[in-house]
N, C-alpha and C positions, 0 to 999 in steps of 0.2 A: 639425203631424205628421199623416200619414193615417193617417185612423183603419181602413184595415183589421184589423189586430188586432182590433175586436172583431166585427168580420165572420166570422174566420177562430177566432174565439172562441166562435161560435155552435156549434161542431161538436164543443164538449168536452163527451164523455159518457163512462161507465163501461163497461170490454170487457175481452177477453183474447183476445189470436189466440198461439195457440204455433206461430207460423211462424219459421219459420230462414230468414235470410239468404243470398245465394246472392254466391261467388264469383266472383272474374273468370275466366275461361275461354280460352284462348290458341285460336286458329286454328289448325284441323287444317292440315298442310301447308305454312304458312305464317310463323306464331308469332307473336309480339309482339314488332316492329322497334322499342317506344319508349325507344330510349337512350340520344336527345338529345342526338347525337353529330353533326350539321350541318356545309354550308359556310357557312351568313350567320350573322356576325351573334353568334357564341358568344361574346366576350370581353365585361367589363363595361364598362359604359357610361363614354364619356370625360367628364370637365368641360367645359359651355361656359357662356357668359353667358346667362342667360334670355332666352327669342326668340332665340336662334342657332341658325338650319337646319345640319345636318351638311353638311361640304364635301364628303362623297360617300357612298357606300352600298357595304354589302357584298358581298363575291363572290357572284356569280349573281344578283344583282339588279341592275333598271337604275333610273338615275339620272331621274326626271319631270320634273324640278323642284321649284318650294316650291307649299307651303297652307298655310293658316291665316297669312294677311297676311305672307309670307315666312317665317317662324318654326321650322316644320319643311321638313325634305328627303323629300321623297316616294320610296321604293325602294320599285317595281313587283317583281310577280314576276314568274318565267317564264312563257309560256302552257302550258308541262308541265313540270312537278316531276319528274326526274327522279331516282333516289337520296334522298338525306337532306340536306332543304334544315332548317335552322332560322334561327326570328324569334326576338331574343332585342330586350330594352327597350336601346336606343342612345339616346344624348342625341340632342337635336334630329332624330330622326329617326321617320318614321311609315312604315307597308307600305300600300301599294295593290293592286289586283288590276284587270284591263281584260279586260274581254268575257268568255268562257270559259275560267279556268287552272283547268287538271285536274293535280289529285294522279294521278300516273302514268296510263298508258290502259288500257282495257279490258284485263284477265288473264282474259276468260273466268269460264264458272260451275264449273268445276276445278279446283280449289285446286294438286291431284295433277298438270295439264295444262296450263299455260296459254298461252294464243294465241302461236303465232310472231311474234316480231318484239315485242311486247307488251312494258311497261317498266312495273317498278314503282317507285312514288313514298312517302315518308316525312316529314310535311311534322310539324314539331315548334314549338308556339308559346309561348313560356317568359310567364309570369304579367306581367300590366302591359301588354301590348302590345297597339296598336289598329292594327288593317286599315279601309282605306273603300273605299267604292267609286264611281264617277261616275254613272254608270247603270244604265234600266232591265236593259240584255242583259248585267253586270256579275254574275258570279257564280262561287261558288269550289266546283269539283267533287272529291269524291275518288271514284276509281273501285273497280269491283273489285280485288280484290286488291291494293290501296293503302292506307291510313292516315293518320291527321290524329289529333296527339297535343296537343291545348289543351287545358291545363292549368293554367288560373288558379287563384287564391285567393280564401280571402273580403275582404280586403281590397286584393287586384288582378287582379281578373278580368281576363280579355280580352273584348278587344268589338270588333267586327264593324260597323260603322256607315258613313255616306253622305258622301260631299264637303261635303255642306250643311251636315252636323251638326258636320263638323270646322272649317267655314268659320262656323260661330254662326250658321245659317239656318236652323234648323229651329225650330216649335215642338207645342204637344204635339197638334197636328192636322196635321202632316209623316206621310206614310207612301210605301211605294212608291218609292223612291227609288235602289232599286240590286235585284240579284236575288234572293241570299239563298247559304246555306249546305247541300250537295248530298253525300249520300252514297249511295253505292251497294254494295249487298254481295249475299254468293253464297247467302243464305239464302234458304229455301221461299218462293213466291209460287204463289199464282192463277191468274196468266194465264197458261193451258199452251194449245200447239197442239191441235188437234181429236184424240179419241181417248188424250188424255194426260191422265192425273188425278194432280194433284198430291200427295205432295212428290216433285216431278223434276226431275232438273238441267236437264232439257230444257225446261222451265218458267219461261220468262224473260219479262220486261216491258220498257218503255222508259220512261224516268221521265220524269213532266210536267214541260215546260216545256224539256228539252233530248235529245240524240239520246242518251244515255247507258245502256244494258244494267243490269239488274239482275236477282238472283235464283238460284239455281240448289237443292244439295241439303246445305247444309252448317251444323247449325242454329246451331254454335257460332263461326259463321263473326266473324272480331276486326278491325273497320275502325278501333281507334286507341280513343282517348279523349277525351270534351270535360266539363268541370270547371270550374264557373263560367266562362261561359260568357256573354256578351250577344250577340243579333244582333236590330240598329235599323234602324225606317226601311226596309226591306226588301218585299220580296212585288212584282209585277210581271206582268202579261199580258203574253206575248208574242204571244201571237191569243186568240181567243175561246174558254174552257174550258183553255186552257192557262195553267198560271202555274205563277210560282214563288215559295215563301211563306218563311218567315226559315229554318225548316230542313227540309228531306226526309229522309226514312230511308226505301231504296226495296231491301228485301232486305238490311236490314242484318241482322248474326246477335245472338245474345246472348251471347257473345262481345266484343260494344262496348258501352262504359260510358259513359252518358248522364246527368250526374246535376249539380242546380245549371245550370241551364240556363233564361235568361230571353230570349223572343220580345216583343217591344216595337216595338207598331204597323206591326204589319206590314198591307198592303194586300189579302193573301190571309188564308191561314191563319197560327196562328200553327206550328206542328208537323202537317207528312202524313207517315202512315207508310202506305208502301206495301208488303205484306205483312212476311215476314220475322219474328224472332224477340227480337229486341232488346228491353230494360228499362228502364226509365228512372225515374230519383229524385229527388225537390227539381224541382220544374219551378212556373215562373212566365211565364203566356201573359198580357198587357195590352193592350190597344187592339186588337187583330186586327178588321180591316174584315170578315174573311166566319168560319171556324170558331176554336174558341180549338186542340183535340187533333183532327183529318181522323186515320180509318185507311181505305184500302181496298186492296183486294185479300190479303184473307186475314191482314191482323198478327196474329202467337199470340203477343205477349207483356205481360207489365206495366207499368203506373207507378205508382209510391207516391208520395205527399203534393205533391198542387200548386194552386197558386191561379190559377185563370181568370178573369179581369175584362175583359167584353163591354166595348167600346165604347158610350156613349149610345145615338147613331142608327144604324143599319145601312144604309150603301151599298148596298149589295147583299143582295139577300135568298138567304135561308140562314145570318145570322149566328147561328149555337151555340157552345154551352161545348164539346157533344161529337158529335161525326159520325162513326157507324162502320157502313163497310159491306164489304163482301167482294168479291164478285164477280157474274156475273147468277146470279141467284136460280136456284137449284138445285143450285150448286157441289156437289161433294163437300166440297172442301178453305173450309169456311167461316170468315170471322176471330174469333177467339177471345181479344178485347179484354179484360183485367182491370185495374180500375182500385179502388183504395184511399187513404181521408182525402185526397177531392180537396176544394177549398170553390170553388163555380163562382158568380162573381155575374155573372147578366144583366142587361144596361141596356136591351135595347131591347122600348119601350113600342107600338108601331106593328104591326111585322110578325106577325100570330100564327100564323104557321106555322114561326116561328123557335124553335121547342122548346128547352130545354137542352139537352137530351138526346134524338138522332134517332137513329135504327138502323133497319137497311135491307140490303137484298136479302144476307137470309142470313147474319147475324150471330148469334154464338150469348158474349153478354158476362156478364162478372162486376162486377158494381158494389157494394162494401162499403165502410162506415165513412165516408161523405162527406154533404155539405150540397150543397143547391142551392137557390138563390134569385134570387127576381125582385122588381124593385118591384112594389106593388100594383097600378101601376096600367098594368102591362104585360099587353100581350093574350095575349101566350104561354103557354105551357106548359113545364110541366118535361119531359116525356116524351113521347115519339111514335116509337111502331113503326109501321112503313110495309109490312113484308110477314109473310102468312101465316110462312115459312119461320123468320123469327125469333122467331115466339113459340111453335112447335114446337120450335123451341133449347131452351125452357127456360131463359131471360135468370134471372143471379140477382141478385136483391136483398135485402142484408142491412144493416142497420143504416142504411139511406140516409133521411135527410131531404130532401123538400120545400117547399118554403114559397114557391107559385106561385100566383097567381088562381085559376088551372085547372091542376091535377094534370096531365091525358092532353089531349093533343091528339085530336080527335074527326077521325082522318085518313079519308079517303076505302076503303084498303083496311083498316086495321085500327082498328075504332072504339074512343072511348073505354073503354066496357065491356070492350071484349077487353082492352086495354090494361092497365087496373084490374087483371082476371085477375091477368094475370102479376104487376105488381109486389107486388099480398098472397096471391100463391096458400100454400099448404098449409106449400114449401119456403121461400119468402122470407118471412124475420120480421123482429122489430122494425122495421116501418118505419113511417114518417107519410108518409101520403098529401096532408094539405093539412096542412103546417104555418102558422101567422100568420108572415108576412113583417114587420120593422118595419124594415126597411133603407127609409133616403131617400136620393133622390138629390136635392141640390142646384142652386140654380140656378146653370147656366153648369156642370154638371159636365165636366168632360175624360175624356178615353178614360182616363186613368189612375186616374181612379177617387176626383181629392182628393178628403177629407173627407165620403165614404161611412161611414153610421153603419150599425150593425144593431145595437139594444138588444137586449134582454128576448132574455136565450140562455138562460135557462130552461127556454123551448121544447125548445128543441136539445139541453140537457143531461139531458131527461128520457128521451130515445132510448138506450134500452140496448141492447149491441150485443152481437153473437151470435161465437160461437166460427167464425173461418177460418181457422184452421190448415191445413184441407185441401184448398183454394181455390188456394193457388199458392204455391210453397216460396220466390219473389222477396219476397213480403213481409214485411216488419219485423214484430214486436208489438208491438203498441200497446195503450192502455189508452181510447181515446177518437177519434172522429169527427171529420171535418172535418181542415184542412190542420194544425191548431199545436194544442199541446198545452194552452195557457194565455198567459199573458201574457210569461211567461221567455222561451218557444221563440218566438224570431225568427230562424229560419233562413232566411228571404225576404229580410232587410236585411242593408245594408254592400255584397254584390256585383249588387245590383241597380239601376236605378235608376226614379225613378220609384213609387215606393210608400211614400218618410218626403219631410219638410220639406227640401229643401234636396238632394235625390239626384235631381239633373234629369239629363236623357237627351244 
């Protein structure tokens, strides 16, 4: 059994947030198409003989052929979903995707207006059902003013994973192997033309790694829903600085419900949000080759309770638990990251400018109730601000645990000292600045983290945590730090894999 649990054990301390919950939110304009109402695929599943590929595939998909040693029938989708396509679990049959399939095309950042000619798409994925994909340029888009309603459970999520993986080639140093999972919505972003200060519809971006439009003025804008949730094996350069990592949220609104959602080894990031408004709940990032949670260009919204597990070694340098920036420094419209009972464990011993936690050009974040750790005998650090603008923010930190060699990274523009500042100034309390680390990592450890110990949560549980009630109305109450409550609360197992004995990827 992996012993994260008592990793994520480390962060049980005593608190009170009287924050209220926040509900779902329909799209202005637009509303919420999720009624699972399809041409693929809606009837139950027929009997066949175990390892019997289906004789064919449902309407609007086309027929590939078999994988997995003949067994299953591969049904590709379209390259544009038009209408209300549904994946529903079919015996002997699996879904694929090739090159770019976009959920409907561009509708513009108008909810009220949308582009002539322009199609919207409803793509619905009923619990149990797995999509793959063959390559790197492989990747499943929804656009503006479109929808993606995946909807697993805890005991049948859906998953999103690679030819390889369904072909039994993959192991748990596989990444990169298909694009990843692409939304785009009409919410505030950053990058506005010259003379335009955000939030304007006029204020649009083009999301990394594809030609795709995102952004506009609509905060409760509703791109669907995803609910347990895997996407493996993923993340992809398609040139240099461009990639695409297991999910983008590029102007998505809060409005879309992000919650139970697990990134597993991805070759990029594991989650970029590129501005926008959107929340997110239950989130587990694993193996990620470069960040575990990428924001930039302006995200103003939440996530509550998720576990980040660094990769060993880093590829590529810039491997973090967290990376959030805005836009060039000086924005008006800065991002406004809040994060709560996350537990981030670092593995990489080497690079020391790979912080857990970086912030940069004009970020103004809220971090409460969470852990963060590194082995001892990592050169990193927990924390490094990079520009004057963000610690004129006023970054808040409540309740946060460290437990790093080195607390601050001693960056070039904002040194140690400054750094210090902020996270014990006057406003942010109870926090530990150098807690004792006792997490080992073992020899031959994997990206996934087996049999990672952290004893002595003593530490951890002596961190008493301060009233955020008034921090951001998206969070729960909670009583305690860090991603689980005790040993009960195992809401990261059964729809994940990769984190217990025997829940391989």
């Amino acid at each position: 059994m992996l012993r994260l649990t008592k990793v994520l054990m480390a962060g049980a301390a005593v608190m009170a947030l009287a924050a209220c919950g926040s509900a779902e939110v329909a799209s202005p304009g637009e509303g919420d198409f999720g009624s699972g109402g399809g041409t693929g695929g809606g009837t139950g599943p027929t009997p066949l003989p175990p390892g019997t590929p289906a004789a064919d595939c449902p309407t609007g998909l086309t027929n590939v052929g078999t994988v997995a040693a003949g067994t299953l029938r591969a049904c590709q989708l379209p390259e544009t979903i038009s209408g209300s396509l549904t994946l529903s679990v079919r015996a002997g049959t699996i879904y694929a995707i090739s090159g770019r399939t976009q959920v409907g095309t561009d509708r513009g950042a108008d909810p009220a207006a949308p582009v002539a000619g322009s199609v919207q798409g409803i793509l619905t994925i009923d619990p149990g059902v797995k999509v793959f994909a063959s390559g790197g340029s492989d990747y499943l888009l929804v656009n503006r003013g479109s929808q993606i309603f995946a909807e697993g459970t805890a005991t049948q999520p859906i998953i999103f994973t690679s030819r390889q993986n369904v072909e039994g080639a993959t192991n748990l140093s596989s990444q990169g192997q298909w694009g990843g999972l692409v939304i785009a919505g009409r919410a505030p972003t950053a990058v506005c033309p010259a003379g335009v200060t955000a939030p304007n519809a006029s204020c649009v971006g083009q999301v990394e790694g594809t030609s795709a439009n995102y952004g506009g003025n609509t905060l409760a804008d509703n791109s669907g829903r995803l609910r347990y949730v895997q996407v493996n094996f993923s993340g992809f350069e398609l040139s240099p600085n461009n990639e695409l990592q297991a999910l983008t949220l590029a102007g998505v609104g809060s409005g879309t419900t992000v919650e139970f959602f697990q990134s597993y080894n991805s070759s990029d990031d594991g989650i970029e949000i590129f501005g926008g408004t959107v929340n997110l709940r239950n989130i587990v990032i694993n193996g990620a080759d470069d960040d575990g949670l990428d924001t930039d260009t302006g995200w103003r919204g939440g996530a509550q309770f998720g576990i980040i597990t660094q990769k060993p070694t880093a590829v590529t340098n810039g491997s973090r638990g967290l990376e959030w920036s805005a836009a060039p420094s000086g924005t008006a419209f800065f991002a406004q990251p809040k994060v709560s009972n996350f537990t981030i464990v670092g593995r990489n011993a080497a690079v020391a400018a790979d912080a857990l936690i970086t912030m940069n050009t004009g970020t103004q974040p809220t971090v409460i109730n969470s852990v963060f750790t590194n082995p001892t005998t990592s050169a990193a650090a927990c924390l490094d601000i990079d520009d004057a603008q963000t610690v004129t923010n006023a970054p808040i930190f409540r309740s946060v645990y460290f437990a790093c060699s080195r607390p601050y990274e001693d960056d070039s523009n904002v040194n140690a000292a400054a750094t210090a500042a902020v996270f014990i100034s006057a406003t942010n309390v109870n926090n530990t600045a150098a807690g004792t680390s006792t997490m080992t990592a073992p020899a031959g450890a994997t990206m996934t983290n087996n049999g990672l110990t952290f004893i002595n949560g003593a530490n951890e549980t002596a961190v008493v945590a301060t009233n955020g009630n008034a921090l951001y109305p998206f969070f729960t109450s909670v009583t305690y730090i860090g991603a689980v409550r005790n040993t009960a609360d195992t809401w990261y197992l059964g729809w994940t894999c990769g984190l217990a004995a025997g829940s391989t990827c």
